[in-house]
C-alpha positions in Angstrom: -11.8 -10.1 -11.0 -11.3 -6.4 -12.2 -9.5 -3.8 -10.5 -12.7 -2.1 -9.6 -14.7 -4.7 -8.6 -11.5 -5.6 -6.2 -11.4 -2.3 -4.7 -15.5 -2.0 -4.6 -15.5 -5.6 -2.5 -12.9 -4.3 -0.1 -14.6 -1.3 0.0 -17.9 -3.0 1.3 -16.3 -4.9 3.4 -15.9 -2.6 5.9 -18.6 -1.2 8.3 -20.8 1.3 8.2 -18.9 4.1 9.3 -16.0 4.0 7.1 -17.8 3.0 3.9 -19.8 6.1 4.7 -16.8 8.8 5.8 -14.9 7.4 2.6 -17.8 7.7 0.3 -18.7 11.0 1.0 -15.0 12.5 0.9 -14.7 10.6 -2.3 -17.8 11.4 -4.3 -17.7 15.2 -2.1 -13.8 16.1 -3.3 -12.9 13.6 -6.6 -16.5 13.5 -7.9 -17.4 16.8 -7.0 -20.6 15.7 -6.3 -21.4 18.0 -3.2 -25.5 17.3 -2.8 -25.1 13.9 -1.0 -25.4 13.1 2.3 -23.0 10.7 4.1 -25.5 8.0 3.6 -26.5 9.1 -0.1 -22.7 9.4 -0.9 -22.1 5.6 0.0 -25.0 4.7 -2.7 -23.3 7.2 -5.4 -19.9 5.4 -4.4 -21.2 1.8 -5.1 -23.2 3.2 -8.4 -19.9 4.8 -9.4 -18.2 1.3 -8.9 -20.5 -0.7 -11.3 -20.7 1.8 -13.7 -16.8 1.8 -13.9 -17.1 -2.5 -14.3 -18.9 -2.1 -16.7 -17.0 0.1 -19.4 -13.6 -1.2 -21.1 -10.4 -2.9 -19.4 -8.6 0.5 -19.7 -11.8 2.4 -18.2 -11.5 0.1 -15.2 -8.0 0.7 -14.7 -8.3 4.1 -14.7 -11.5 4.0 -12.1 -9.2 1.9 -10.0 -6.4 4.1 -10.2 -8.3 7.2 -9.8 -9.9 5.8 -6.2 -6.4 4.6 -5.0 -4.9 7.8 -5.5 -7.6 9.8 -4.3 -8.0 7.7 -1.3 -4.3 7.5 -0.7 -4.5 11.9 -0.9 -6.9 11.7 1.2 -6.4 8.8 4.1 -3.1 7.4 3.7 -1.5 9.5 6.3 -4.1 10.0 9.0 -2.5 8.0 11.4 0.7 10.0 11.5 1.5 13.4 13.4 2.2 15.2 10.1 -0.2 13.5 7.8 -3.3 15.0 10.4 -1.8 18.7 9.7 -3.8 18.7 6.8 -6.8 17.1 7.9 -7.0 18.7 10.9 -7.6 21.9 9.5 -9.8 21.1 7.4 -11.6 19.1 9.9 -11.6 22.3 12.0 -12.6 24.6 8.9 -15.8 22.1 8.4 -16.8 22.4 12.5 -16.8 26.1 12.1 -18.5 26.4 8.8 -21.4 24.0 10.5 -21.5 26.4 13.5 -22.1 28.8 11.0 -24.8 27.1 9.2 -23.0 27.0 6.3 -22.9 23.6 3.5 -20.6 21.8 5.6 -22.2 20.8 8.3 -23.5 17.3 7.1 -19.5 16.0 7.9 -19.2 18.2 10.9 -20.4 15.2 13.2 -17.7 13.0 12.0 -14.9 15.2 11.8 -16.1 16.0 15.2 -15.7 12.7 16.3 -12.3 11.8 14.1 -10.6 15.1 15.3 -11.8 13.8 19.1 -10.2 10.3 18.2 -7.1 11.7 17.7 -7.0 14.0 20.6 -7.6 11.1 22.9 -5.1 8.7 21.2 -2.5 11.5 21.7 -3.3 11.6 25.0 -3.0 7.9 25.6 0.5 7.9 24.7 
């Protein structure tokens, strides 16, 4: 099994939710593809993933390594005091740029709901 189609069978492995939330901060920040909707996102993800299969050994390594270090930038540290600085804000930049009508607003909901997560899991210590 390749790399990529490693990576792409973890990835659908998980539900609905993730697959989604990764997707669209993947294809939104690495891909730059800003159009998609969280559900639209997950469908460019898995179309990025068998295009990537399909090219040369080296192509796939580099897709592999390219989604790993883009998801580690963007996820790895979520779980940690520090590592939610960063996200935080931005997760606080996108709510505000919804209330404002602006592009943002299709993750708005879910950075809603992660940056409520987190409040309560801080509050359950």
């Amino acid at each position: 099994m390749s790399p990529i189609q490693a990576i792409k069978d973890w990835y659908v492995s998980l539900d609905n939710e993730l697959q989604s939330d990764i997707a669209y901060m993947f294809v939104s920040l690495t891909l730059g593809d800003r159009q998609f909707a969280p559900a639209a996102a997950v469908r460019r993800l898995l179309q990025w993933f068998d295009v990537r299969s399909a090219g040369t050994e080296h192509e796939d390594a580099l897709a592999a390594v390219t989604f790993r270090a883009s998801f580690e930038y963007l996820f790895a540290d979520r779980f940690t005091g520090a590592g939610w600085i960063f996200p935080e804000q931005m997760f606080k930049d996108v709510i505000r740029e919804a209330a404002e009508g602006k592009e943002a607003s299709k993750i708005a909901t879910s950075a809603f709901r992660l940056l409520r997560d987190q409040n309560e899991m801080e509050r359950g210590r």
